[in-house]
N, C-alpha and C positions, 0 to 999 in steps of 0.2 A: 504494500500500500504506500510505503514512504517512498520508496525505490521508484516507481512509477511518478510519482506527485514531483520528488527533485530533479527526475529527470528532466520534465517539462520545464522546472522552475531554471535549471542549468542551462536548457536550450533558450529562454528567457533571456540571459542573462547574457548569453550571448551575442544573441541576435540582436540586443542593444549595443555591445562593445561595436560590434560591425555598423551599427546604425541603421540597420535594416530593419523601421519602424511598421511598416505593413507585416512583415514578420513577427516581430514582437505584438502587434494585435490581434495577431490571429489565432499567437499561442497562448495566450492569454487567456482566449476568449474560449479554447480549449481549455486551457487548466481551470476556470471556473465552472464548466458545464460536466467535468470528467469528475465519473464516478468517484477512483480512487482520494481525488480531492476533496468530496463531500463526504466519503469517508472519515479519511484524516482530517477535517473540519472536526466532526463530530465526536470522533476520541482524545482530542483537545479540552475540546468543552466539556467531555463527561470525564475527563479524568485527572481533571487541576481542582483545585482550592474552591471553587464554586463552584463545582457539582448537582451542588443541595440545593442550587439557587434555580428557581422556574424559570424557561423560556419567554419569548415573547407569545408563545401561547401557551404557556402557564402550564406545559406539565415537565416534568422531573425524566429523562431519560434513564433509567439507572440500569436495565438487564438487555443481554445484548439482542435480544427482540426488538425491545422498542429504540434502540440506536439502530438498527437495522431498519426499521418502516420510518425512524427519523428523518438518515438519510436520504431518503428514496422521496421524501415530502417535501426536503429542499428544492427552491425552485430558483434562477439565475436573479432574480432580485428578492431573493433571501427566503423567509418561510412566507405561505401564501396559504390565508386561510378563508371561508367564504364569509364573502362581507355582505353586509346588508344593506339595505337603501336608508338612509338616515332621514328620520319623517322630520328632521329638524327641516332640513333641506326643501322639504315639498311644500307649497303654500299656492291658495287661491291666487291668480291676478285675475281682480276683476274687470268686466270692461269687452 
């Protein structure tokens, strides 16, 4: 999992020394949509100092089940959960 993930981050890191900026966004845009990344994202977070502490959706990862369907729920701009229509939002114009 690491092994894969530094790979890309080395070819990264690279690909910047050479200034090959279209390169560097492309693998980029690879390392944030790649599995192993969202992986290793999530054994980060469940396995430092705040563990205990809820996500932004409020539940606790802690058995490798639910880091496993964690994962898998990651979406490229972060976790995505279903939202609601905000009735604040909705009102009459009369007229």
């Amino acid at each position: 999992m690491e092994k894969n993930a530094r790979r890309l981050q080395v070819r990264i890191a690279k690909a910047t020394q050479e200034g090959r900026w279209g390169k560097v966004k492309a693998l980029q845009r690879l390392l944030t949509r790649s599995f192993y990344s969202k992986m290793l994202a999530v054994k980060r977070v469940t396995e430092n100092r705040g563990k205990r502490t809820p996500g932004i959706d409020g539940k606790i990862w802690s058995t490798p089940a639910a880091k496993s369907k964690g994962s898998l729920t990651l979406k490229h701009r972060g976790y995505q959960r279903k939202r609601s229509v905000n009735s604040v939002l909705q009102y009459h114009i009369p007229g």
